[in-house]
C-alpha positions as a Markdown table, in Angstrom:
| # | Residue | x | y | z |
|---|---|---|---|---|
| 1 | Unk | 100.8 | -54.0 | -25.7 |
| 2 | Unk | 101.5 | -57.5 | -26.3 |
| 3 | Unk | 99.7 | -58.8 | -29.0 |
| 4 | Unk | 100.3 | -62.6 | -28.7 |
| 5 | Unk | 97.8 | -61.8 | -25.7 |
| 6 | Unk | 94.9 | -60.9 | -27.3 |
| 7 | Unk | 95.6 | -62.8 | -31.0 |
| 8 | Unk | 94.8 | -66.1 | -30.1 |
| 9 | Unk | 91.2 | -65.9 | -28.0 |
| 10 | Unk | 90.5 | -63.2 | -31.0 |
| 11 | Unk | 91.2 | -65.8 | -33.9 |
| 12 | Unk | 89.4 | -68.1 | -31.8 |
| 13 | Unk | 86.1 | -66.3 | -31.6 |
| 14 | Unk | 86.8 | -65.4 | -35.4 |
| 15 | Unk | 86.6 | -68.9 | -36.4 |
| 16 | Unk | 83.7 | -69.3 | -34.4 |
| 17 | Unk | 81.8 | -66.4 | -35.6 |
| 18 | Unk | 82.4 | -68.3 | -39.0 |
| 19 | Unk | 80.4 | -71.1 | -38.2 |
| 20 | Unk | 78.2 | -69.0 | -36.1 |
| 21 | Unk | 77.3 | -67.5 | -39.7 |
| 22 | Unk | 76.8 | -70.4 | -41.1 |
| 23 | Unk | 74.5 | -71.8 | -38.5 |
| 24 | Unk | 72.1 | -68.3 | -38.5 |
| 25 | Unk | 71.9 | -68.7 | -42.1 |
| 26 | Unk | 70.6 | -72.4 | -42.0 |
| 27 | Unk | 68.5 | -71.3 | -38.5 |
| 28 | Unk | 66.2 | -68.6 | -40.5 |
| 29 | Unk | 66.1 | -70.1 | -44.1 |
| 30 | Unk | 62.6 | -70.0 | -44.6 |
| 31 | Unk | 61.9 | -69.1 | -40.8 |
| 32 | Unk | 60.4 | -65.8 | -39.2 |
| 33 | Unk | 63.0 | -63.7 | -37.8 |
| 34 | Unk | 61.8 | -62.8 | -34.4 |
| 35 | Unk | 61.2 | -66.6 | -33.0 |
| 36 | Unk | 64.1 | -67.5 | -34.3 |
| 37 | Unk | 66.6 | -64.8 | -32.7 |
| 38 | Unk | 64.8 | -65.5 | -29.3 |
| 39 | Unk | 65.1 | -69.2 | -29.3 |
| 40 | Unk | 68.4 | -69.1 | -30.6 |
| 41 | Unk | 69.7 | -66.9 | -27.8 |
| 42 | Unk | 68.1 | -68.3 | -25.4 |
| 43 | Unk | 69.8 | -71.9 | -26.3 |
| 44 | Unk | 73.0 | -69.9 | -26.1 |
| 45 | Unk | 72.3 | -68.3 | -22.3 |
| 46 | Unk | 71.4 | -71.7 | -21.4 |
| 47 | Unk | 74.5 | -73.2 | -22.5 |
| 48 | Unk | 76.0 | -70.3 | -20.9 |
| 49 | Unk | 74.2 | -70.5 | -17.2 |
| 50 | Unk | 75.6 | -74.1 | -17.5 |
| 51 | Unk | 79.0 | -73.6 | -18.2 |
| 52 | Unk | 79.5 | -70.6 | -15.9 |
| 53 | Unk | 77.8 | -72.6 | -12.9 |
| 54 | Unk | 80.1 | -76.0 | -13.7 |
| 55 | Unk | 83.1 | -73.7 | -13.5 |
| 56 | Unk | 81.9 | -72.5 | -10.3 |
| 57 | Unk | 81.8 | -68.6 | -11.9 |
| 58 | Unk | 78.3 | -67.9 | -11.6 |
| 59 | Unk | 77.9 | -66.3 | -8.6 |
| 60 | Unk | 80.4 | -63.7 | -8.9 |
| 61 | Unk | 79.7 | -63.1 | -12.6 |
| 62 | Unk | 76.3 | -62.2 | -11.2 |
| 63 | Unk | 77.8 | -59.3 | -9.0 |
| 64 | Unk | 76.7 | -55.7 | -10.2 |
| 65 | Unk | 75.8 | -52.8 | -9.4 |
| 66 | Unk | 72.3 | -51.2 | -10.7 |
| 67 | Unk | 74.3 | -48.8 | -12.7 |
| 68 | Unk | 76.9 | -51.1 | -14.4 |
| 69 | Unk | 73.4 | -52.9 | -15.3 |
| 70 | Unk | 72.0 | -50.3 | -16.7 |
| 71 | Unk | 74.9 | -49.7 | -19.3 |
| 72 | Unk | 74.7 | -53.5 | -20.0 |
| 73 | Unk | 71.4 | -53.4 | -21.0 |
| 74 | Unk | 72.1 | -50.5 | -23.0 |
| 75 | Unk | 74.5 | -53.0 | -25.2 |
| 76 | Unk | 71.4 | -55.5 | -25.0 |
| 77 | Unk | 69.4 | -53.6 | -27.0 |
| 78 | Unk | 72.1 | -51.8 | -29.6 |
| 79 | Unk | 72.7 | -55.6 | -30.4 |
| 80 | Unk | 69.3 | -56.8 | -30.6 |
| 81 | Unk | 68.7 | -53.9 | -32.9 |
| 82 | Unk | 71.8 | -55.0 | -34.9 |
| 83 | Unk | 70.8 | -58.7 | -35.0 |
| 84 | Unk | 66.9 | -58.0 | -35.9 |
| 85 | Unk | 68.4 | -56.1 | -39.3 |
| 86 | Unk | 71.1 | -59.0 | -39.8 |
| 87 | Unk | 68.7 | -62.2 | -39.5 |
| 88 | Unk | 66.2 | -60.5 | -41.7 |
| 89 | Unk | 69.4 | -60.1 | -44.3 |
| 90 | Unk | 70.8 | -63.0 | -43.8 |
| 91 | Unk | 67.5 | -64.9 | -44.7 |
| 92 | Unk | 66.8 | -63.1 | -47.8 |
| 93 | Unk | 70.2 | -62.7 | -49.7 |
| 94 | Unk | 73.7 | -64.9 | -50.5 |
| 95 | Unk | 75.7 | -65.5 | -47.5 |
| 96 | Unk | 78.5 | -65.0 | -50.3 |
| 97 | Unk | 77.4 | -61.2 | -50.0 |
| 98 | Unk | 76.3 | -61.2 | -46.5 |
| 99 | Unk | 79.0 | -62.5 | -44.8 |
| 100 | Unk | 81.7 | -60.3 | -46.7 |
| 101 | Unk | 79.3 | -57.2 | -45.9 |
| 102 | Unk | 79.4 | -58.1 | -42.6 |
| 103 | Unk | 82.8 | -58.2 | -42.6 |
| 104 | Unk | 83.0 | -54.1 | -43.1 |
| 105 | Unk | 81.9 | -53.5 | -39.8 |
| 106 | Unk | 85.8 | -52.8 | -38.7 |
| 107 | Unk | 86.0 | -49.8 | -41.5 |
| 108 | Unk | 82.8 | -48.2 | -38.8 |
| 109 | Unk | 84.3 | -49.1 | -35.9 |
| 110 | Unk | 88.2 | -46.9 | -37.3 |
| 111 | Unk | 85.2 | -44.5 | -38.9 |
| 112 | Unk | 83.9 | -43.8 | -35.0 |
| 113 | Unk | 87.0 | -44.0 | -33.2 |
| 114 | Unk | 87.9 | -41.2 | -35.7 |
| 115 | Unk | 84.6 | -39.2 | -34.9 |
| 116 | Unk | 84.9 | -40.1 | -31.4 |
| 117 | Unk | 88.8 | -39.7 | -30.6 |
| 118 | Unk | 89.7 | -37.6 | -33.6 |
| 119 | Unk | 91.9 | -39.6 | -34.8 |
| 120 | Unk | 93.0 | -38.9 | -38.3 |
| 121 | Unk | 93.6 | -41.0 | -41.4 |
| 122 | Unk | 96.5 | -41.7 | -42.5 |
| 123 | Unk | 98.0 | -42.0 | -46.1 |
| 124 | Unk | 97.6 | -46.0 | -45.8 |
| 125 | Unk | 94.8 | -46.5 | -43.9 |
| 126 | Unk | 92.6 | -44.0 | -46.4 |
| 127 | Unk | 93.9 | -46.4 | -49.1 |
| 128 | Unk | 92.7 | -49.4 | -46.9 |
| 129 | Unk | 89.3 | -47.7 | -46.8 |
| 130 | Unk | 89.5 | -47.5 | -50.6 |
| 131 | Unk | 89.8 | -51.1 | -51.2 |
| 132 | Unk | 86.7 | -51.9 | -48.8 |
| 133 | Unk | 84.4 | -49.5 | -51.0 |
| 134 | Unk | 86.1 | -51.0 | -54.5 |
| 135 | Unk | 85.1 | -55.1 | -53.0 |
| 136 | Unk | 81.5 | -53.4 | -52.5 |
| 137 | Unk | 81.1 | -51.7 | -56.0 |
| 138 | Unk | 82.4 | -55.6 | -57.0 |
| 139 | Unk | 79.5 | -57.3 | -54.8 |
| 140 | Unk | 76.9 | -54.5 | -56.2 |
| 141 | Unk | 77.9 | -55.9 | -59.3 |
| 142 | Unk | 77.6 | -59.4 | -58.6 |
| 143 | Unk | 74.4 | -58.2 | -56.5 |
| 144 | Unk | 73.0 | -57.1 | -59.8 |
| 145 | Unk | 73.8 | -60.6 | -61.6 |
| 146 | Unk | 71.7 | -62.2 | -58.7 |
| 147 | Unk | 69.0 | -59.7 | -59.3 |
| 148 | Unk | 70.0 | -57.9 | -56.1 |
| 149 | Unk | 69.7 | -54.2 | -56.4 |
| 150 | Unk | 71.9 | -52.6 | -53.8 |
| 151 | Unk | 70.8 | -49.2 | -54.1 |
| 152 | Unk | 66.8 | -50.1 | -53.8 |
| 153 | Unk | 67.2 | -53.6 | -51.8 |
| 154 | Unk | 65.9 | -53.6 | -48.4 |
| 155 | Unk | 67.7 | -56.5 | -47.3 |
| 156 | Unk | 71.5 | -54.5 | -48.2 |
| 157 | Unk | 69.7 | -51.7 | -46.5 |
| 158 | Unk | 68.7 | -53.4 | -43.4 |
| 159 | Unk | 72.2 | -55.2 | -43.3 |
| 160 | Unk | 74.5 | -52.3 | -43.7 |
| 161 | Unk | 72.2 | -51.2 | -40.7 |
| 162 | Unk | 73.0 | -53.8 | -39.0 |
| 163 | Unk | 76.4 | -53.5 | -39.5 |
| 164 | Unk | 76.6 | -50.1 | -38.3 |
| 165 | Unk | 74.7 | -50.8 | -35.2 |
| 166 | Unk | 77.5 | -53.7 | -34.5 |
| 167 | Unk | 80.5 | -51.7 | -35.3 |
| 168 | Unk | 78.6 | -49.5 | -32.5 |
| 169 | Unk | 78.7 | -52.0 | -30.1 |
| 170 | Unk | 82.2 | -52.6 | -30.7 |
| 171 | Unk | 82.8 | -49.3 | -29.7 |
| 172 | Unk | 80.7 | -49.2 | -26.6 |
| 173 | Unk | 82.1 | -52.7 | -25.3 |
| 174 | Unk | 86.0 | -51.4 | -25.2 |
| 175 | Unk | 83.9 | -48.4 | -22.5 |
| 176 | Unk | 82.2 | -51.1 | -20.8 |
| 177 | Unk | 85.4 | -53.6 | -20.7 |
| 178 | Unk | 88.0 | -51.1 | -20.4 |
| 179 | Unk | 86.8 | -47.9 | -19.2 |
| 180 | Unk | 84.2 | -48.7 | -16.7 |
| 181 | Unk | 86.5 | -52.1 | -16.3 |
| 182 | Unk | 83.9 | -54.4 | -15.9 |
| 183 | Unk | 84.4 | -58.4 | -15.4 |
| 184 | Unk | 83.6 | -59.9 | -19.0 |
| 185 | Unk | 82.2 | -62.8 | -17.2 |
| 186 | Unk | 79.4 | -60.4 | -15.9 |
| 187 | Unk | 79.2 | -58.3 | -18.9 |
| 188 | Unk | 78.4 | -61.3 | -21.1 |
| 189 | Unk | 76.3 | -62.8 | -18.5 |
| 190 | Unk | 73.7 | -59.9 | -18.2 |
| 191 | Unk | 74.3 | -59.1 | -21.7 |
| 192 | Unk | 72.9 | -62.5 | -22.7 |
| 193 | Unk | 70.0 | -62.4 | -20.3 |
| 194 | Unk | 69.3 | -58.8 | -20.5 |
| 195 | Unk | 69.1 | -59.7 | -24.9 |
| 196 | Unk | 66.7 | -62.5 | -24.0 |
| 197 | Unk | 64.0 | -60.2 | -22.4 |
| 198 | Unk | 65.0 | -57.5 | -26.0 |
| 199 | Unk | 64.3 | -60.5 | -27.8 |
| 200 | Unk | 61.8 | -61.8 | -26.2 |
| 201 | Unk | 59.9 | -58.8 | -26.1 |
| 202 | Unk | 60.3 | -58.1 | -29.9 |
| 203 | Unk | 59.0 | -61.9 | -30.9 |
| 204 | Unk | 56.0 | -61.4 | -28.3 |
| 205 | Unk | 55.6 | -57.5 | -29.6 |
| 206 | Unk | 56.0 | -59.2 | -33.6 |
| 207 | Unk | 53.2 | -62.1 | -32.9 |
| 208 | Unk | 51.0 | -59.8 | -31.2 |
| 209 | Unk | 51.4 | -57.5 | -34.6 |
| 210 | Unk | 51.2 | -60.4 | -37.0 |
| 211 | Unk | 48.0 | -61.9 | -35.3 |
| 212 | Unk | 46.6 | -65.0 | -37.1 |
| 213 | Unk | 47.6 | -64.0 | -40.7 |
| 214 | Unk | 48.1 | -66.8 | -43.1 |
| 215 | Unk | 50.8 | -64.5 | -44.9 |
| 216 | Unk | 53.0 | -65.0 | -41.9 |
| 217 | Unk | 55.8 | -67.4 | -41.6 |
| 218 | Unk | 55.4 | -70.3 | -38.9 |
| 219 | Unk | 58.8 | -71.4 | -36.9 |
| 220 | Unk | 59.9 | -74.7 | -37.4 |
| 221 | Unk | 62.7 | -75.7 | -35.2 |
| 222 | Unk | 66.2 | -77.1 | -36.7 |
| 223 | Unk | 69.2 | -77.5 | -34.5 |
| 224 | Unk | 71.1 | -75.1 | -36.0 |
| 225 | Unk | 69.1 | -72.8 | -34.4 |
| 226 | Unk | 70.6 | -73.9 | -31.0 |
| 227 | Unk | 73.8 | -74.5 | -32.5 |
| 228 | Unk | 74.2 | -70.4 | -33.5 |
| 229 | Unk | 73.1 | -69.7 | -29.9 |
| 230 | Unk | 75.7 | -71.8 | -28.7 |
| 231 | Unk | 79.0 | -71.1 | -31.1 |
| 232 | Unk | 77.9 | -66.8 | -30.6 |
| 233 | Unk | 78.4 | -67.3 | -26.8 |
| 234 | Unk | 81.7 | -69.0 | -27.1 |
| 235 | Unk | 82.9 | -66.7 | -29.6 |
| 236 | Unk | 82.0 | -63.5 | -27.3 |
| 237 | Unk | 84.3 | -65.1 | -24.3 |
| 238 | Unk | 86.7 | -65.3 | -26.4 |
| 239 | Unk | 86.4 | -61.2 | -27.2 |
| 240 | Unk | 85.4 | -60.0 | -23.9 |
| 241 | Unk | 88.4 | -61.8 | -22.8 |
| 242 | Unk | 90.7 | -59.7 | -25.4 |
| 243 | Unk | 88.8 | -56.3 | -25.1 |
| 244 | Unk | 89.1 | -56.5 | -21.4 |
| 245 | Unk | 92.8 | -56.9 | -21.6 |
| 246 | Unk | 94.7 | -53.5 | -20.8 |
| 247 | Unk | 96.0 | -50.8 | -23.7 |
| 248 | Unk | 93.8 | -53.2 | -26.8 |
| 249 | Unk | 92.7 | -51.3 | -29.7 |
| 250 | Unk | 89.2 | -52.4 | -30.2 |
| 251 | Unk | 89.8 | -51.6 | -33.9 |
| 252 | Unk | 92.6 | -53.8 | -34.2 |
| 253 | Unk | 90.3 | -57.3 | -32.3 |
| 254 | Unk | 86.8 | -55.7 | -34.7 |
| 255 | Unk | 89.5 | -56.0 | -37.9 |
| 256 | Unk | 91.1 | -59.6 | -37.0 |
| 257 | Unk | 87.4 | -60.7 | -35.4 |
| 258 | Unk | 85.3 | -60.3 | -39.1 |
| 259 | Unk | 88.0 | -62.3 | -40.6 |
| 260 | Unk | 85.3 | -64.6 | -39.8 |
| 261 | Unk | 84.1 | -63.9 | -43.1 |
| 262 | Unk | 86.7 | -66.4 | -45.2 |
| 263 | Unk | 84.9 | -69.3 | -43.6 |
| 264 | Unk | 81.6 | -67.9 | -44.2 |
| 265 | Unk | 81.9 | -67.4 | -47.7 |
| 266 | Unk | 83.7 | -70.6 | -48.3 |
| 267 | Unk | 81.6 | -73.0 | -46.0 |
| 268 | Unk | 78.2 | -70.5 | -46.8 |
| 269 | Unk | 79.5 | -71.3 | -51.0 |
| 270 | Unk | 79.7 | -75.0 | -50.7 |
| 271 | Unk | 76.6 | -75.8 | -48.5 |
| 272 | Unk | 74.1 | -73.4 | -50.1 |
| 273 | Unk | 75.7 | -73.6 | -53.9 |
| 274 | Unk | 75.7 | -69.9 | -54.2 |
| 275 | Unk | 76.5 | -68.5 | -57.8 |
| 276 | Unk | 78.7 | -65.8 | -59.8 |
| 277 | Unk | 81.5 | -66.8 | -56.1 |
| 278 | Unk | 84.3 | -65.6 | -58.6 |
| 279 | Unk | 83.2 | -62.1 | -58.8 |
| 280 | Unk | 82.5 | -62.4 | -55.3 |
| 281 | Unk | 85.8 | -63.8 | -53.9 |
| 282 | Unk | 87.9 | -60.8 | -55.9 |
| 283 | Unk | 85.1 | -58.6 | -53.7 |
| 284 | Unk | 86.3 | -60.5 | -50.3 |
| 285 | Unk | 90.0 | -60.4 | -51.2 |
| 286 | Unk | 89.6 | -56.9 | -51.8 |
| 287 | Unk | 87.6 | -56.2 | -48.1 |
| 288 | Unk | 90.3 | -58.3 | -46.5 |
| 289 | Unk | 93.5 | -56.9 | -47.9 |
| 290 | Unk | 91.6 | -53.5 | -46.8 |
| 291 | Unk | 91.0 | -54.8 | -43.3 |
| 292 | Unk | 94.8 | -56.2 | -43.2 |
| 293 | Unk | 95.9 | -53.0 | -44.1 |
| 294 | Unk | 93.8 | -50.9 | -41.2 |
| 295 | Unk | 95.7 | -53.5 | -38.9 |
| 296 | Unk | 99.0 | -53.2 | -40.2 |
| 297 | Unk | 98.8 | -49.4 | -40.2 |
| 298 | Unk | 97.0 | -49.8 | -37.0 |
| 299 | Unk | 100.0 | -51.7 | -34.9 |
């Protein structure tokens, strides 16, 4: 496997999920979460439709057959899932925790490719899983300073959800990209339109539920709505592009991708004036060096 091939779009669409984070956070502050998911997306597919059609890829990204759709649209909706829980987490707490929590989601993917390909642990990478769970007791603790109760809050609930749900789709993109060898060009161009309609559906489905209730929160537009849209589709050609490269280990791209995290929580810490960040960053060094080590042990 040569790495340098996959390394480079992979820090790309790292850095970009950084400012993607930082973007979603601004995008739902003090918005509903279903509006603001569709919207967003739909910016992104836009910017997505234009892009492919200026680079003349359109038409043969929109080549597939009804049953490589079908598994496509199966991602759509793991991901909408996952993004419903993250939004509505990302609105309510830190992105100081957030992000970092976020940034576990490699510890699930090496947890399923253990469950699914029985792959076991080794002496390092069980100590690598260790200092993941010690940067969480260190962000329950900082949780608690912020009068955030990990155990009873449902925001940490829905986003360790969310989380899951992603590392999920990790798992299932390295079958769509690799297995079933699918172009990524196609895969992210139905995945995007195919999460639309999810999206779309849920924020009809959620103002249908909600009715006229004064309770409920009203969109307001901001461009950072558009601007998550648009940094989450350029970050995911960058990943199709590595997954779909031969003999990758989706591990190693979902550990290196939520590096993303280091310019979430020191972008999300500067903007929003987050507190108690020292606690917080031992936490993040902690996750990281535990992510590093999964890849190291991982080459």
């Amino acid at each position: 496997m040569m790495i340098e091939n996959f390394l480079l779009p992979t820090l790309a669409s790292s850095l970009m999920l950084g400012f993607y984070d930082v973007c979603k956070k601004r995008a739902v502050h003090n918005n509903p979460v279903a509006p603001t998911l569709f919207w967003s997306n739909l910016c992104g597919t836009v910017f997505l439709l234009i892009m492919m059609s200026a680079g003349g890829k359109l038409a043969a990204a929109f080549s597939c057959s009804f049953t490589e759709y079908i598994f496509i649209f199966g991602k759509a909706v793991l991901v909408g899932s996952s993004w419903a829980c993250v939004y509505y987490s990302m609105r309510e707490l830190p992105i100081s925790i957030a992000a970092p929590i976020r940034a576990s989601a490699p510890l699930w993917v090496f947890v399923g490719g253990l469950f699914f390909y029985r792959e076991i642990p080794s002496f390092l990478q069980a100590a690598a899983m260790v200092l993941i769970f010690a940067g969480y007791c260190i962000f329950a603790l900082s949780g608690k300073l912020e009068n955030i109760n990990f155990k009873n809050s449902k925001p940490v609930h829905a986003l360790l959800l969310g989380t899951l749900l992603g590392a999920a789709s990790s798992l299932y993109d390295k079958y769509l990209l690799n297995s079933l060898q699918i172009s990524p060009l196609t895969v992210q161009l139905y995945f995007a339109l195919n999460l639309v309609a999810v999206l779309g559906a849920n924020y009809l489905m959620c103002h249908i539920i909600s009715g006229k209730s004064t309770a409920r929160r009203h969109f307001v537009w901001h461009w950072s709505v558009a601007a998550a849209g648009i940094l989450l589709i350029a970050a995911d050609f960058c990943y199709f592009y590595a997954v779909s490269l031969p003999e990758i280990h989706i591990s190693i791209i979902s550990l290196i991708r939520r590096s993303n995290c280091i310019v979430s929580f020191l972008l999300g810490a500067f903007i929003f004036h987050e507190k108690n960040l020292r606690n917080k960053f031992i936490a993040m060094l902690l996750i990281l060096a535990g992510i590093a080590l999964l890849g190291w042990c991982s080459r």
